[in-house]
N, C-alpha and C positions, 0 to 999 in steps of 0.2 A: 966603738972602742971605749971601755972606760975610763974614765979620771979620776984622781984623789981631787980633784978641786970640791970642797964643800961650795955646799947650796943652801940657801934657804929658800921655803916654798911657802910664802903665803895666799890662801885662798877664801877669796869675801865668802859670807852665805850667800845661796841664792836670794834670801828677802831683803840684803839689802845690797846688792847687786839690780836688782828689781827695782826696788827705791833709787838708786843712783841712774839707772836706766830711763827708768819712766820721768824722775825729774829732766833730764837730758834732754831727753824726747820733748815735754813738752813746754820747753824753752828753750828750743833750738839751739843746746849748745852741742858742740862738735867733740867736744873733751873728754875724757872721763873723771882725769883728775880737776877740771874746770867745773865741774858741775859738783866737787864733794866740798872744792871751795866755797862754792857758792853755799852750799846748804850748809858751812859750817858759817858763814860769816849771816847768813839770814835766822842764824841761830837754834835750829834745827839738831838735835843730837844726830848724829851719823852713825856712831861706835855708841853701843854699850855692851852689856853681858848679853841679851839674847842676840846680838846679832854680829855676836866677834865671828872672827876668820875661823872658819870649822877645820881648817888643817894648820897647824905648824909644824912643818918637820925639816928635821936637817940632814942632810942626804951625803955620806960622805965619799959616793963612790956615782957616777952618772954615765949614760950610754946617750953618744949621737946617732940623733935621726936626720932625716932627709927635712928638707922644704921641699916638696917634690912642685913646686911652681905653682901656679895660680887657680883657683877655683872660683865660679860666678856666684857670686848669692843672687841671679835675679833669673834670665832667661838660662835652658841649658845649654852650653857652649862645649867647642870641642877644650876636651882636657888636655892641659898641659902638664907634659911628664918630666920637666929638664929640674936638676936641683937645682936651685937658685941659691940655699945655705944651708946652716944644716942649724939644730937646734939640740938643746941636753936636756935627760929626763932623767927621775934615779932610776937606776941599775934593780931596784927591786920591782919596780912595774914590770919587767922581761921577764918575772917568775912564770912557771906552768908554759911558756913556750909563747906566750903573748906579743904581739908584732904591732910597731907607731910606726905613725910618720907624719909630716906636720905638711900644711897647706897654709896658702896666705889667700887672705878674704879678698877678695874681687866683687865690687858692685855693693847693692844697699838695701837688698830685696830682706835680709835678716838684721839689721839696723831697728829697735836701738842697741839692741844687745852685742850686735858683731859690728866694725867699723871695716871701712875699705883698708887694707893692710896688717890686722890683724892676722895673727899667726895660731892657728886652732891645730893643735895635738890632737887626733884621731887614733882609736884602737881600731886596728882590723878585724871584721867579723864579718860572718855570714848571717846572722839571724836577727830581723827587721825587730827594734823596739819601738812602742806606738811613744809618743813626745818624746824622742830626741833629735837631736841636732845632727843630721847624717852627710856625706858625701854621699851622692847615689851616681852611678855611672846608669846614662841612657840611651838607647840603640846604639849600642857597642862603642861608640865613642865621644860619646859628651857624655860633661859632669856636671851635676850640680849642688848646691850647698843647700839644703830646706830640713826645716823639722820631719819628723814623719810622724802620720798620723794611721793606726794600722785600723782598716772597717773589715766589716762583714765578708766586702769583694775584692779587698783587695786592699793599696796603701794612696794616703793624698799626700803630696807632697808641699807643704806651706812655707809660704812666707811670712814671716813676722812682721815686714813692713805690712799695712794695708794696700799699699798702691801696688802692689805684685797680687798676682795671679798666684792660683794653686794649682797642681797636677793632680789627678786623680788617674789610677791605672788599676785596673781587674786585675785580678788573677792571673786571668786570659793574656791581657797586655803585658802581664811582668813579663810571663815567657816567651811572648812574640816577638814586644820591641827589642830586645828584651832591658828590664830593670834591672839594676844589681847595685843592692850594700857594698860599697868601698870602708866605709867606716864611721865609728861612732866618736861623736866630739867625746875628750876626756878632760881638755881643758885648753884654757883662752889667754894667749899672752899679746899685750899690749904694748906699747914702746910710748911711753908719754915726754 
């Protein structure tokens, strides 16, 4: 349903998203806004002109989606399908007939990048892209949360942590276990 409530949407680059990530990472903090403090007070430029926010837009009309409940970033688990809330996106992303729905992060297997409770907005699609961030549904009913990486034989499924495991499935195995695209991250909301 839409809203007149305006929005604003800002969205980091990936390089300094990256930068804010990787420092996190390898200073054990838990934060995100913790760790821009920290690199501003260690004196470290954060913002400048090549690494502003690549989106500002104000959105004056917005469509709810689902939380369709929890997804694992580590092992795959059975998916859960109940909403838990619902979240707002603009009304123009729905153009050409386009379908979201938003999932909250479960587990630490895509960390530093994703946090446990993170809310990741997914477009729905059929067609595997090799580095992105995907929900993959596996043997008919577990999900999981991994990059995907598309080979030769078939697709690997990663983890970003190091200490997880990767999936790797043929061809063969997409359609037997079978694999299937639920969706592609389109973007990452965080509650600080």
């Amino acid at each position: 349903m839409p809203t007149d409530k305006p929005r604003v949407t800002f969205t980091m680059s990936e390089e300094m998203l990256k930068r804010v990530d990787d420092y996190k990472f390898d200073n054990r903090i838990k934060n995100q806004t913790q760790a821009i403090v920290k690199l501003i007070d260690r004196g470290l430029e954060v913002i400048n002109e090549q690494n502003m926010p690549k989106t500002v837009s104000i959105t004056s009309q917005t469509k709810r989606i689902p939380i369709l409940g929890s997804i694992p970033a580590g092992i795959p688990l059975e998916a859960i399908e109940d909403i838990i809330d619902y979240e707002e996106i603009p009304l123009d992303w729905t153009r050409g007939g386009k379908e979201y729905f938003a999932l909250q992060v479960r587990g630490n297997s895509m960390y530093p990048r994703y946090e446990e409770g993170d809310v990741i907005i997914l477009r729905k699609q059929d067609e595997w892209e090799s580095g992105k961030d995907c929900a993959v549904r596996v043997d008919g009913n577990e999900a999981t949360f991994k990059r995907v990486k598309i080979t030769d034989d078939g697709i690997i499924l990663q983890a970003i942590n190091p200490d997880y495991d990767s999936y790797a499935f043929s061809a063969k195995d997409m359609e037997s276990v079978p694999v299937k695209l639920l969706g592609v991250v389109v973007e990452l909301r965080r509650k600080i």
